[in-house]
N, C-alpha and C positions, 0 to 999 in steps of 0.2 A: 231524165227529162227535167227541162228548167222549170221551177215553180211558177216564174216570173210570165214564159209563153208557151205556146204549143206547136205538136208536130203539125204542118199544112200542105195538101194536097192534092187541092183542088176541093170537091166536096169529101175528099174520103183521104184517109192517110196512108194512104199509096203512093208510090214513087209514079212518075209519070213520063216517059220518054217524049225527049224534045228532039222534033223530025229536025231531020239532017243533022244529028249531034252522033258521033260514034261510039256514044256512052251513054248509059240511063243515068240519069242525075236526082236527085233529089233536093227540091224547092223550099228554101228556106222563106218564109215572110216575116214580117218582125213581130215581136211580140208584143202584144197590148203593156202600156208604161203604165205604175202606178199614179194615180194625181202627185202632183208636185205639193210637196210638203213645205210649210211656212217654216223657218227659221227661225226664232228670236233672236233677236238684233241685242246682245250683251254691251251694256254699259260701262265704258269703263270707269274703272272706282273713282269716287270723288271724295277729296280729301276730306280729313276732318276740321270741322269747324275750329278754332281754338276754346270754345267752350266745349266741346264733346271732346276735346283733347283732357284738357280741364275733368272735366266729368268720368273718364275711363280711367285718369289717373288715381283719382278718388277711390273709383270703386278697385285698384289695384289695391291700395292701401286697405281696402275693407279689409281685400280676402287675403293680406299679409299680417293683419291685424288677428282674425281669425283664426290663421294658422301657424299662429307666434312666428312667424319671419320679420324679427326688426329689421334685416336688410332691405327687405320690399317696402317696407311702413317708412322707411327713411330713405331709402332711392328717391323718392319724390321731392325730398324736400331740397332746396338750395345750399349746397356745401359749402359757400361764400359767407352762413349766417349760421355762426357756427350756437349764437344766443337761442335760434330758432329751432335749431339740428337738436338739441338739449333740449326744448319744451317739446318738442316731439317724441323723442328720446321719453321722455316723463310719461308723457300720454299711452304709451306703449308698455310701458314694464309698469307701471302702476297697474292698469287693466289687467295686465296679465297676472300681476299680483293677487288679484280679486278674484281673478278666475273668469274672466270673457269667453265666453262661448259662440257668441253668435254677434254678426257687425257688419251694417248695413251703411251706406250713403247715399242718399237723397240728394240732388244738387239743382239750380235755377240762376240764371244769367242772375247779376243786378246791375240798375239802370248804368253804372260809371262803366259799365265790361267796358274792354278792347281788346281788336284784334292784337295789337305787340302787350298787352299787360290784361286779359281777362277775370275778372273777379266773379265771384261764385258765393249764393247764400248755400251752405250745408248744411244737414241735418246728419248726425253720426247717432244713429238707432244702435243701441248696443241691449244684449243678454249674458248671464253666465249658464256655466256650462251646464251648472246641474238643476236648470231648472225646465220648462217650455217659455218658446217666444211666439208673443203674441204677433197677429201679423200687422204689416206697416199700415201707416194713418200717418196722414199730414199734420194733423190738430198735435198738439205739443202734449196735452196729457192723454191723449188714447197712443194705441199701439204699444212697441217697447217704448221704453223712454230713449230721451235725446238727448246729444247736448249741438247746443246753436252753435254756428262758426262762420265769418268771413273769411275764406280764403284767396290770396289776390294770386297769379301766377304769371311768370314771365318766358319769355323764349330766352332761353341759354342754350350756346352751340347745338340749334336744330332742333332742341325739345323744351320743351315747358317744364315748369317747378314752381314750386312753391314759395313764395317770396314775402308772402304776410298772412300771417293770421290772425284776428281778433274774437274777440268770444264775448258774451254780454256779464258786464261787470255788476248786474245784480240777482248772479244766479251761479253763483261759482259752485263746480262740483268737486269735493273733497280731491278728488281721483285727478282733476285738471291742474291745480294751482301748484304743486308743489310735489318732488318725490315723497312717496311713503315708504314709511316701511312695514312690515307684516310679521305676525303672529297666526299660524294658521292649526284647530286643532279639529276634532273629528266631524265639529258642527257649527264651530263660529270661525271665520278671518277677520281677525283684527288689527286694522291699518291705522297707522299712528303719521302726525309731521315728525319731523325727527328731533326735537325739541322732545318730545312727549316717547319716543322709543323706550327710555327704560323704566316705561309702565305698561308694556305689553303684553310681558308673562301674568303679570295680577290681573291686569284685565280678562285675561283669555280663562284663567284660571277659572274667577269668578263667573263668565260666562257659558263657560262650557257645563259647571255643574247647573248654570241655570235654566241651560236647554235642556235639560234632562226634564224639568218640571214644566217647562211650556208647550215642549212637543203633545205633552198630555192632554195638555187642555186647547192644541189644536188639534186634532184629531177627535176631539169634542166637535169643533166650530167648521171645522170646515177642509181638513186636512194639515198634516205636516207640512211647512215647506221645503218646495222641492228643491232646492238647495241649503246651504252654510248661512246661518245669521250673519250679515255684517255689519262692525261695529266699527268707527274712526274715533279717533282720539283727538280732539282738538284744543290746542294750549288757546290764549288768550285772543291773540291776532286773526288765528282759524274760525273761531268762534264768531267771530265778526264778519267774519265773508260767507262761509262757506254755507250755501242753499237761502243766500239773502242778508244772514243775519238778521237781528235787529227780533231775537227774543225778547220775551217778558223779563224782566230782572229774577222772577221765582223759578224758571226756567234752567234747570242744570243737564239736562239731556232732550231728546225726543226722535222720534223715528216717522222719517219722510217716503212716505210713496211715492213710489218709483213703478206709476202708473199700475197697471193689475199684477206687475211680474213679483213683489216685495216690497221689503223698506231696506232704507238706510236707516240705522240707527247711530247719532253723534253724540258725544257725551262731550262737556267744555271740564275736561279732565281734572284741574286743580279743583273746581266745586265739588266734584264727584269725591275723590279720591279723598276729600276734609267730611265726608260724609260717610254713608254704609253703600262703600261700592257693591256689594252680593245685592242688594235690596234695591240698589237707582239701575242694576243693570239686569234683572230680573222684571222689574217693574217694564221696561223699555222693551223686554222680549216680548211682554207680553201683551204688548201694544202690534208689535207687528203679528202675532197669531191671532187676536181678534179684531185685526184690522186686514189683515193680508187678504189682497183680491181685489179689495174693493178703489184700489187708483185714488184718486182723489174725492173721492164722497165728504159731503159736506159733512160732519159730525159737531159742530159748534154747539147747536141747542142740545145737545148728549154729553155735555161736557162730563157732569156727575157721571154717568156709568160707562164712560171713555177710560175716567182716571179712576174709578170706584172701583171695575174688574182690574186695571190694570196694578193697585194696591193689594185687591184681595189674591193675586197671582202673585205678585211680585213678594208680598210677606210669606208667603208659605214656607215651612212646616208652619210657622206661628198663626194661632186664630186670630183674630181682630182686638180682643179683649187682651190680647197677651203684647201686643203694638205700640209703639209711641201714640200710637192713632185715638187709643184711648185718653190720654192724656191731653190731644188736642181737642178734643169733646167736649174733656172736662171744663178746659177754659175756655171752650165759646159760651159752656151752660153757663160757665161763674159770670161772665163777662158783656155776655147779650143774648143769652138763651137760645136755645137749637134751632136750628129750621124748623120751619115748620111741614116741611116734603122732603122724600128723599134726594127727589129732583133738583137740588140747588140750584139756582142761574147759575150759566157760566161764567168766568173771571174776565175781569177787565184785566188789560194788560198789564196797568200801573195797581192793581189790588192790592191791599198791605198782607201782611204774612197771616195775621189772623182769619182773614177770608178766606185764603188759599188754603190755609191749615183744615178749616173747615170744610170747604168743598172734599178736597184729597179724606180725610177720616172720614165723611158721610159716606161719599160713596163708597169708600171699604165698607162701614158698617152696613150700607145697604144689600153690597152684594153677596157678605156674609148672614144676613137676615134671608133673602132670596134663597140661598145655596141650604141652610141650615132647616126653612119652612118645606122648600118644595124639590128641593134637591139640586145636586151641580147640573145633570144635564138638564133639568129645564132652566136652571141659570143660563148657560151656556145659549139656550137656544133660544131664552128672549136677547139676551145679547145679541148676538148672530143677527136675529132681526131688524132689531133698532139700528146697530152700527155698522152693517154690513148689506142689510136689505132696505137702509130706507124707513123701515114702516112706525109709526108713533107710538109710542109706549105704553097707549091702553090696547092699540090693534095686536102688538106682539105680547098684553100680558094676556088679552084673553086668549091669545092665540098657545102661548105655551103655559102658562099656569093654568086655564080655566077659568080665570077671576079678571075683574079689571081693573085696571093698575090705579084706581081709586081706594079700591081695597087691598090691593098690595102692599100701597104707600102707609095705609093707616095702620094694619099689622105692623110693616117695620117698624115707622115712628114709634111704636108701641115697644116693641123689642127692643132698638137702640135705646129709647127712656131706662127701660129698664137695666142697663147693663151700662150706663154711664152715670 
């Protein structure tokens, strides 16, 4: 029996003989029809816009970026331009260099687009591998970090390519301007211009023993990072562009956050290397362990216990008293007598060396007075506070010493008098 209708025959489903027929026949009626069923009416595809062309190519590039295929990361680009095919070329093995993990595009018409030559503002959100990525944000210091790009693209034989790129000239990322090359060991990579290559080994050397000592004292503050410290090397020219330029003259390294994921840490290599490379690149780790997380958090008014933990980290095995630190004590006492706070103001940019010297030994000697009075981990965890949560330095002393940082300060002062 059909699902669809039924047997009929008359009231009953009996065969029913038609007079004058010489055969009993059986009566078919038709079967009740389902309602008619709507179709949807399928659109046929509509092309891509040449920005959504534009924009797919991009996000090609993300995931050939991601999945180290240079052939896919440069199929985009215009094989006419061969200067262009090379700084792509760059952008690609340098990342991979570093260790890129994860690589997004973000893309938005800008006002000159067109149909035959589309341009496009980009955002290239990158992470490494071995760390977590934060999720995307428009704003330039939330999310992963970025780097900005104009890309213009043209129709060649049927498809679009890449035909210009520009990038903003006051925020150069080590990684963009130039090949590096690498040093890579159990917990730091370190990328050099190539000028600066045969100081790899020393740097990495001194680096790597000096994560052994900071890993410690993040896992104080706040956890290991989950990746390899990165260190670049930058000769004289580097120094000058790379994440802005235009440091303090007293300025011979520092470590940039790179939003909540880490730091870069840069060293302008020949001041380093005339100095105690174990101590400026220890000092520099330890800046991204009691910094790391916190993106770009204002830290200015914290100058003293920014540079103060990152001396009393970076001089270890040696205590404070055993330091050049002491000696720079000496001569502010000889010369214009001590602070009178552990708290020093911050430095002005143009500060002469004696200030500076000052600042840098206080706060060593302060956060050796803290560590020595009330112990490392409540050092650690007014740090943590102040430089990583925000809070003001009598909130985090009462909060991790018990005391307020009125009487904090005047015990130090008391202690450092003593011992210089």
């Amino acid at each position: 029996m059909k699902k669809a209708g039924k047997w009929i025959a008359g009231l009953s489903a009996t065969a029913v003989l038609v007079a004058g027929a010489a055969v009993a026949a059986i009566t078919f009626w038709p079967a009740a029809e389902k309602p008619a069923e709507a179709v949807p009416t399928v659109a046929p595809p509509r092309a891509l816009t040449p920005f959504e062309e534009a924009k797919a190519l991009l996000e090609a590039q993300a995931a050939g970026l991601e999945q180290g295929d240079e052939k896919t990361w440069l199929s985009a680009v215009d094989p006419e331009q061969p200067k262009l095919v090379a700084r792509y070329r760059t952008l690609f093995r340098n990342l991979q260099g570093l260790g890129v993990g994860h690589v997004e595009y973000h893309a938005s018409p800008e006002p000159e687009s067109t149909k035959a030559e589309p341009v496009v503002f980009a955002q290239l959100g990158y992470c490494f591998t071995d760390g977590p990525c934060p999720a995307w944000r428009v704003t330039f210091d939330e999310g992963p970090p970025k780097l900005n790009q104009t890309v213009t693209f043209t129709l060649r034989s049927g498809r679009y390519v890449i035909t210009g790129l520009d990038e903003p000239d006051d925020h150069v990322l080590p990684w963009e301007s130039r090949q590096l090359s690498f040093a890579t060991g159990k917990r730091v990579v370190v990328a050099a211009a190539s000028s600066q290559k045969k100081h790899l080994k020393k740097v990495l050397k001194a680096a790597e023993k000096a994560a052994v000592v900071t890993d410690r004292y993040a896992k104080m503050i706040g956890g290991v990072p989950a990746g390899r410290y990165r260190i670049y090397l930058a000769d004289d020219e580097a120094w000058k562009t790379w994440y802005g330029g235009g440091k303090a003259k007293w300025v011979v390294g520092y470590a940039r956050p790179l939003n909540a994921i880490g730091h870069d840490v840069v060293l302008h290599t020949r001041k380093v290397l005339d100095d105690d490379v174990d101590v400026i690149v220890q000092h520099e780790l330890a800046h991204v362990v009691t910094l790391g997380g916190v993106g770009t958090w204002d830290t200015a008014d914290d100058q003293w216990l920014l540079e103060g933990i990152a001396e009393y980290i970076g001089m270890l095995p040696k205590k404070a008293p055993d330091t050049y630190n002491r000696y720079r004590l000496q001569a502010t006492a000889a010369r214009k007598g001590l602070p009178k706070s552990i708290a020093v103001p911050t430095l002005d940019a143009d500060a002469d060396d004696l200030t500076v010297d000052t600042l840098y030994a206080m706060g060593h000697y302060a956060a050796a007075c803290m560590a020595t009075k009330y112990g490392e981990a409540k050092l650690m965890d007014f740090t943590d506070q102040v430089l990583r949560q925000g809070r003001k330095p009598d909130e985090a002393s009462r909060s991790a010493f018990g005391k307020p940082f009125a009487a904090v300060d005047k015990t130090c002062m008391s202690w450092i008098r003593q011992r210089v």
